[in-house]
C-alpha positions in Angstrom: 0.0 0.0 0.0 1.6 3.4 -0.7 1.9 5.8 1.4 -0.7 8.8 0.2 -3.3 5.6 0.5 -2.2 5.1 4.0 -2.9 8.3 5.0 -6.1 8.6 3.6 -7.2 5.9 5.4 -6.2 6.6 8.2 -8.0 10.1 7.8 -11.1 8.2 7.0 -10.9 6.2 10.0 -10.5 9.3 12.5 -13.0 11.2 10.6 -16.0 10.7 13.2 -13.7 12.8 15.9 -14.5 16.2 16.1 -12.9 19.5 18.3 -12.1 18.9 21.9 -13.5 21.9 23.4 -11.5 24.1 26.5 -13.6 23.8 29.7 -16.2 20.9 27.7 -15.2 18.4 30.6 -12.3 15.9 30.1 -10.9 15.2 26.9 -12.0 11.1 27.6 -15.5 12.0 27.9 -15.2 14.3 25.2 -14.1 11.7 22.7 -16.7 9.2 23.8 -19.2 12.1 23.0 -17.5 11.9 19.4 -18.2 8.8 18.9 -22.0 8.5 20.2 -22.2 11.7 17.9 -21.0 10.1 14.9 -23.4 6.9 15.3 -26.1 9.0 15.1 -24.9 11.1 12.0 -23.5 8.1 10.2 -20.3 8.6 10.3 -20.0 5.5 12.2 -21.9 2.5 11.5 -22.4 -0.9 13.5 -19.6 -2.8 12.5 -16.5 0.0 11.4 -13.4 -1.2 13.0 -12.0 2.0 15.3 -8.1 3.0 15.5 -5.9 0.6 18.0 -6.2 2.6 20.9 -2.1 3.6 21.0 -2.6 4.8 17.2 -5.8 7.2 18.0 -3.7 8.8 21.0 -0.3 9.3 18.5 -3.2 10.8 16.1 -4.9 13.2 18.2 -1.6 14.1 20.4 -3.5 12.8 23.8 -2.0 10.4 26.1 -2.8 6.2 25.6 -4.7 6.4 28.7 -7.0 9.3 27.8 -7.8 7.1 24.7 -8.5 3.9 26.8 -10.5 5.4 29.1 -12.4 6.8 26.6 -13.3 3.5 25.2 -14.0 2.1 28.5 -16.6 4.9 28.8 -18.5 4.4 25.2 -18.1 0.7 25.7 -20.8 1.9 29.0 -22.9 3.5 26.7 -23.3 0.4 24.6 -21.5 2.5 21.8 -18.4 0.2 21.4 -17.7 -3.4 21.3 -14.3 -4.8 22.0 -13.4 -8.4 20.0 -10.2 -9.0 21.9 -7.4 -9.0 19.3 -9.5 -8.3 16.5 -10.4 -4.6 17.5 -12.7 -2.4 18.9 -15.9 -2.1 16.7 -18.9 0.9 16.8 -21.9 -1.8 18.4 -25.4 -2.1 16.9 -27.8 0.3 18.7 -29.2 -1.3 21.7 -33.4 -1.2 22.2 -33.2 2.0 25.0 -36.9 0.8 26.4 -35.2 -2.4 28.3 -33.6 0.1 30.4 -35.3 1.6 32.9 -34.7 5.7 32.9 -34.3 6.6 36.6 -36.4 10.2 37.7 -37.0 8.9 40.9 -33.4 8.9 42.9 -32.7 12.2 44.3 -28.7 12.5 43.6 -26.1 14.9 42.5 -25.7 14.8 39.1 -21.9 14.3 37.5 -20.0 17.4 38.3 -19.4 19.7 34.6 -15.5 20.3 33.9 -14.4 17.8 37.1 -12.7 14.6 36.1 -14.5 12.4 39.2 -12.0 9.3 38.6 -8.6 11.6 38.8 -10.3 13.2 42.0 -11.5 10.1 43.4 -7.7 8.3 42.9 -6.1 11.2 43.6 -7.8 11.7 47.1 -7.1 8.3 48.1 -4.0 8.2 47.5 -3.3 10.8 49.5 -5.2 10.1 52.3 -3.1 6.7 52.6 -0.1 9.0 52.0 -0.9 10.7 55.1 -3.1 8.0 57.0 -2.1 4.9 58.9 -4.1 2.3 56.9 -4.3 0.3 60.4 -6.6 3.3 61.5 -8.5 3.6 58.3 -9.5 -0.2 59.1 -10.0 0.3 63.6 -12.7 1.7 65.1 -13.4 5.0 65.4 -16.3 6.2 68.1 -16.0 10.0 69.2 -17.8 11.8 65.9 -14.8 12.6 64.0 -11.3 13.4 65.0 -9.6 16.8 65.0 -9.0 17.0 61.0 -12.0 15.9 60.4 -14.4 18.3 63.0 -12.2 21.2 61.1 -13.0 20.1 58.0 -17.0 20.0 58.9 -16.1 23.7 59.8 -14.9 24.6 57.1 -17.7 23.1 54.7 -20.4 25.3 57.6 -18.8 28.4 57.3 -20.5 30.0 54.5 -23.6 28.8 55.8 -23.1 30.0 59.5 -20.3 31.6 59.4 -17.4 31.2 61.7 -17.9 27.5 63.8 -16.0 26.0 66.4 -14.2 22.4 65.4 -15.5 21.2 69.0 -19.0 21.9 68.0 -19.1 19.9 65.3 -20.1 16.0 65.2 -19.1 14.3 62.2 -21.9 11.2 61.5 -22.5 8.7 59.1 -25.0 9.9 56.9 -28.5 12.2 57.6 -31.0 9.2 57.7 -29.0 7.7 60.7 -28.7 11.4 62.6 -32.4 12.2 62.1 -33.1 8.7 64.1 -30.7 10.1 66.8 -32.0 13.5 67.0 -35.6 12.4 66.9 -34.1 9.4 69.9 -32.4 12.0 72.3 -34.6 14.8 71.7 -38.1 13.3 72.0 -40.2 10.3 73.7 -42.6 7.4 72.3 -45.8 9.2 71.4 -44.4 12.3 70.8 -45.1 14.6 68.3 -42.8 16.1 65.3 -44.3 19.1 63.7 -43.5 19.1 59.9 -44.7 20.8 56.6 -47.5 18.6 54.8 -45.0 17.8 52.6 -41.9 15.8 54.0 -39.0 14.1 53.7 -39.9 10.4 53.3 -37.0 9.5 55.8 -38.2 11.4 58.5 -41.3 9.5 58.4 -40.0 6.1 58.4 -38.2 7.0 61.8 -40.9 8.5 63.4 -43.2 5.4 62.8 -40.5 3.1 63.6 -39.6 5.0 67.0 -43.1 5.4 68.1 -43.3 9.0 67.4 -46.3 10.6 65.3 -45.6 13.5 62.5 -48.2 16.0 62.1 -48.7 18.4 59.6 -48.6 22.6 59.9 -50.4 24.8 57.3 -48.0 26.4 54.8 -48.3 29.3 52.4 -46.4 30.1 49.8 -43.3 31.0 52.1 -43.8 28.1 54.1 -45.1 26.9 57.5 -47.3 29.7 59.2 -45.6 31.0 62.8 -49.0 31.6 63.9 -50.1 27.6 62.7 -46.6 26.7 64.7 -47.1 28.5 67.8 -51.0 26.9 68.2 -49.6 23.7 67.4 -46.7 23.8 69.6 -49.5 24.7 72.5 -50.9 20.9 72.1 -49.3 18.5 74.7 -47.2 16.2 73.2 -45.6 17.9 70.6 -41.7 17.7 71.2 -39.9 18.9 68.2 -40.1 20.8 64.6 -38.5 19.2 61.4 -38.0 21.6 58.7 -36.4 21.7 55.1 -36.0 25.3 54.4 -33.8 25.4 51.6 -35.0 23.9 48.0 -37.8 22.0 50.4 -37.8 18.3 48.8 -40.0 17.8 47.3 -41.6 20.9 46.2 -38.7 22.8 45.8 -39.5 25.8 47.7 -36.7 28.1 49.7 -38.0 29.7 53.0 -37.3 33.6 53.0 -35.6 35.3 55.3 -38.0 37.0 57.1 -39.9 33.3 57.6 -37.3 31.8 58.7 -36.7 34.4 61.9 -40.0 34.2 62.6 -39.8 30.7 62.7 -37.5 30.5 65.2 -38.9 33.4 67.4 -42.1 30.7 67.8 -39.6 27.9 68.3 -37.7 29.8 71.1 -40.8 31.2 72.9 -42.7 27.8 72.5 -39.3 25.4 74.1 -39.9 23.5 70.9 -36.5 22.2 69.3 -35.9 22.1 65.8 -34.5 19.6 63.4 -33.0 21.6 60.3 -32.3 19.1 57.7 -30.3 21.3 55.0 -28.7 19.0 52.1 -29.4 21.6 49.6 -28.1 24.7 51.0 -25.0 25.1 49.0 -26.9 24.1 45.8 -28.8 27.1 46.2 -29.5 30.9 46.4 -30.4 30.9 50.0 -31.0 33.1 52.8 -28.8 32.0 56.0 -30.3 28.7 58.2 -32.8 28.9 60.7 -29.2 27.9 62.9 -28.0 31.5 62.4 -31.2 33.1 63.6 -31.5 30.7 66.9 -28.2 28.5 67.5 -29.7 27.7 70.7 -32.9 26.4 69.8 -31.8 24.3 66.4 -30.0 20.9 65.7 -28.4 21.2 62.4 -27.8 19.0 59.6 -25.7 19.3 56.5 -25.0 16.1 54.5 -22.1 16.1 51.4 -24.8 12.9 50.1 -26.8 15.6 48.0 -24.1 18.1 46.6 -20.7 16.0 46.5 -21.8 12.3 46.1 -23.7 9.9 48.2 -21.2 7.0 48.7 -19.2 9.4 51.3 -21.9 8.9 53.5 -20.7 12.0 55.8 -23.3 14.7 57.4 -21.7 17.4 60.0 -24.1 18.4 63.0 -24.1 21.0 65.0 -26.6 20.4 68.4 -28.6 22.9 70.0 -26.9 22.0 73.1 -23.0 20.9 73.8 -24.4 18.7 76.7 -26.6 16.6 75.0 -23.7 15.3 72.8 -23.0 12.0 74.9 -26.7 11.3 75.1 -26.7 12.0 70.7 -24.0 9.5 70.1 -25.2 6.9 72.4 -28.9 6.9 70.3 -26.6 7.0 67.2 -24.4 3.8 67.7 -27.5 2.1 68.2 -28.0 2.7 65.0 -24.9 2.6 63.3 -21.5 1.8 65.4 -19.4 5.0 63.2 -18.8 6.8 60.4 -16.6 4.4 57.8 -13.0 5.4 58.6 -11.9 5.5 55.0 -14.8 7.5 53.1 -14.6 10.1 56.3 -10.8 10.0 55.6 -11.4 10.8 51.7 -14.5 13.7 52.4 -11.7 15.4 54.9 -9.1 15.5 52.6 -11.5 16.9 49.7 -12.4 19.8 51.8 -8.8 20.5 53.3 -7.1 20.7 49.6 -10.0 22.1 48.3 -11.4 19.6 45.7 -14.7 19.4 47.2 -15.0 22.5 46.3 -14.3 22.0 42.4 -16.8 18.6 42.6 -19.4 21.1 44.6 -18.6 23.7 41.6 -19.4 21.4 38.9 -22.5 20.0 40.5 -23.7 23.2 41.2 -23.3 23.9 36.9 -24.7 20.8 36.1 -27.8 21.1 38.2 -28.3 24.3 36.8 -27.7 23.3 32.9 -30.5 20.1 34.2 -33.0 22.7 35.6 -33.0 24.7 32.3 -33.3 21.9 29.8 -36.0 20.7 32.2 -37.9 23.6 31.9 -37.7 23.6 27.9 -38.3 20.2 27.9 -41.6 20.3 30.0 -42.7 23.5 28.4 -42.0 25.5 32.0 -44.6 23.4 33.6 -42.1 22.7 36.4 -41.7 24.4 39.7 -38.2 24.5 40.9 -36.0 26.4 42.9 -32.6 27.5 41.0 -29.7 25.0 41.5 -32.0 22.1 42.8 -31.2 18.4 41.8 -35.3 18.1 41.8 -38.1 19.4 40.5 -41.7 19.7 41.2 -44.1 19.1 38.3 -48.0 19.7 38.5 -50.4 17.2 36.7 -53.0 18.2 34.2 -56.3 17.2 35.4 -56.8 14.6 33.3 -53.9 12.8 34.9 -53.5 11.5 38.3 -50.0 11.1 40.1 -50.6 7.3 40.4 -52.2 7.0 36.7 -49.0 8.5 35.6 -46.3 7.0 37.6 -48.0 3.9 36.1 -47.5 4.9 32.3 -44.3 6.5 33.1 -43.1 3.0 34.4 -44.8 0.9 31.3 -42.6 3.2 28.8 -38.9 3.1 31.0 -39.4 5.8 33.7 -39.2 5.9 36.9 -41.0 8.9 39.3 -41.6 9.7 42.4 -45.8 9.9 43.2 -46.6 12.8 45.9 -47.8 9.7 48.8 -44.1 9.4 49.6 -44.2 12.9 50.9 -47.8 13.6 52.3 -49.4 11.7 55.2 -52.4 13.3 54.5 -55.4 11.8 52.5 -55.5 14.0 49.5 -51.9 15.0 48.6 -51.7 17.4 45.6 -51.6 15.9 42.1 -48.0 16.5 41.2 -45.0 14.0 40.9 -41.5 15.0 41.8 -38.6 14.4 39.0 -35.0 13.8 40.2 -32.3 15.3 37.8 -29.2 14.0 38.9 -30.0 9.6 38.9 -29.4 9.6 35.0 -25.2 10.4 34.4 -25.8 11.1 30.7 -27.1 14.4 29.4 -28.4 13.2 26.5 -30.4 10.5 28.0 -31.8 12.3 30.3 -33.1 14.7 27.6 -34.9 11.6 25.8 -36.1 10.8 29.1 -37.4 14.1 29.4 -39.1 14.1 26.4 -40.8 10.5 26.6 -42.5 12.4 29.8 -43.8 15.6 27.8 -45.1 13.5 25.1 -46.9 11.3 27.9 -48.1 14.3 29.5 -49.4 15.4 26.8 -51.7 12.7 26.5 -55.3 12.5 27.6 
């Protein structure tokens, strides 16, 4: 074969890759985007043989493990198939309605620009760098050690501003802290005053404690004081659970003004409050009911909803120093300690700053999800900026259940409002969870498949 041939082969065969683009995410994911790109413009078809992996990196100057990594991540996609020494070849299109679209799971969605893997390595490496791996795998019982309670200080500050490392408690997790709070802080056949629409995890530990959640009238900022202070007069009624900041589900961010007023009742009543806050740093948001009444709230602030779920770390900050042994005995009952290693990882993020990239790029990508939403849906939505959900009323000739029942017969998965509301008629709405499906692009089809269904009588 001569040599002009050669070359125009060659050119033929990298044909389907097109610009990598500054700031467009890594250049891995960028070339796997080429290549579900060309399937569906042609340039590719089922069955072309790609470059050998070392020859495409030589060819578009990147190094051999960019290129492999990229093929790892279109062979995911169901874009590539590799035939040992054969090759890699583009696959035939798989049938998309055997897989099940997830709406429902209320994650962070892949962080834009942030290479997750190089972080993820990255950080463990140097926690074993700096860590005794005999303590990463020992028990650990006292709520974080030092590096770890400054860390948690660090990731409160811009919501409460300056905080004390001794203040904070470093726990495994929101789910298992709410069962504590609710354990230290209240009796069997107590009450826990909550919005009509609540977090579903708050419920399941009430019930399974013995404790009974009743609702308080909202309005469009949120639960009434004057509602509060009349239900906080009834016996029984031991604590408040609030979710002031992009409220899940509906969304919603208590204003300022509310929120003081709030905690006035709160403090005047003896009521404690539970501030569950995942969202906070996703959002826009006036400061925690915390800063208005330190004394009077027990806050929470997991890294599950704006970093990644698997570090499975929440910082708290009680209402009360003294009640600290009493919180951590209720919480081993649950759950003996945070996991050494993933604790370890989530300190070392915030100390050399990386959580702060990963929080950057979920904080874009939320935002880029919320607007294609709202085109998508024809701004039927209702969302607060920055969320990871959002809240979509029904038409009338659709119910919640009557949908979440189609939407599962074509591939989707959402979230009916009786998760949320204890009461008997919750409001015909379902909520939609941006973050569960990692690629754009599917999450746009999924998107769509829901309008058209919508639009449906």
């Amino acid at each position: 074969m001569s040599k002009s041939k050669a070359i125009q082969d060659e050119g033929r065969a990298i044909a389907w890759v097109g610009q990598f683009v500054q700031h467009a995410g890594p250049r891995y994911m960028q070339i796997a985007d080429f290549v579900e790109q060309a399937l569906a413009d042609g340039l590719l078809k089922p069955g072309d043989r790609l470059p050998p992996q070392r020859r495409l990196a030589q060819l578009l100057q990147v190094d051999l493990t960019t290129v492999t990594r990229a093929y790892d991540e279109a062979k995911r996609r169901n874009l590539l198939e590799g035939q040992g020494a054969r090759g890699t070849y583009a696959a035939a299109p798989k049938v998309e309605l055997a897989q099940l679209l997830d709406l429902s799971m209320n994650i962070p969605p892949p962080p834009a620009g942030v290479d997750f893997d190089d972080l993820l390595k990255q950080g463990l490496a140097q926690v074993l760098l700096r860590t005794d791996s005999g303590l990463l795998m020992n028990y650990h019982l006292g709520g974080g050690g030092q590096a770890d309670r400054a860390a948690g200080a660090a990731w409160l500050a811009p919501m409460l501003g300056r905080v004390h490392e001794e203040q904070v408690l470093v726990c495994p997790g929101a789910q298992p802290v709410l069962a504590a709070l609710i354990l230290t802080l209240s009796r069997p056949g107590d009450i826990i005053l909550a919005e009509p629409a609540v977090y579903p995890g708050l419920r399941a530990a009430a019930a399974q404690l013995g404790r009974r959640v009743q609702a308080v009238e909202v309005d469009a900022a949120g639960m009434l004081p004057d509602a509060l202070e009349k239900a906080c007069g009834k016996p029984r009624v031991a604590l408040i659970y609030l979710n002031p900041t992009l409220q899940n589900p509906t969304t919603h961010t208590m204003p300022a003004a509310r929120r003081r007023e709030i905690a006035r009742v709160a403090a005047r009543c003896g009521v404690q409050i539970i501030e569950d806050d995942p969202y906070w740093l996703l959002a826009d948001a006036p400061p925690p009911l915390a800063h208005y009444a330190p004394r009077q709230v027990n806050y929470i602030s997991t890294l599950s909803k704006c970093l990644a779920p698997g570090l499975r770390t929440a910082f708290v900050l009680l209402s009360d120093p003294l009640r600290r042994e009493d919180f951590m005995t209720a919480l081993r009952s649950f759950v003996l300690m945070s996991t050494p290693l993933t604790t370890a990882l989530a300190t070392q993020w915030i100390h050399d700053g990386s959580a702060q990239r990963l929080l950057a790029g979920v904080r874009e990508e939320a935002r880029s999800r919320q607007r294609l939403a709202h085109q998508l849906l024809a701004g039927k939505a209702e969302a607060g900026g920055g969320g990871i959900h959002i809240w979509l009323p029904l038409p009338g000739y659709w119910t919640a259940h009557e949908l979440a029942q189609a939407a599962q017969a074509e591939g989707l998965a959402v979230t009916s409002p009786e998760a949320f509301y204890a009461g008997p008629r919750p409001p015909n709405a379902i909520r939609i969870s941006l973050g569960s499906i990692r690629d754009s692009g599917h999450l746009a089809a999924a998107l769509r498949k829901l309008s058209q269904l919508l639009a449906r009588r």
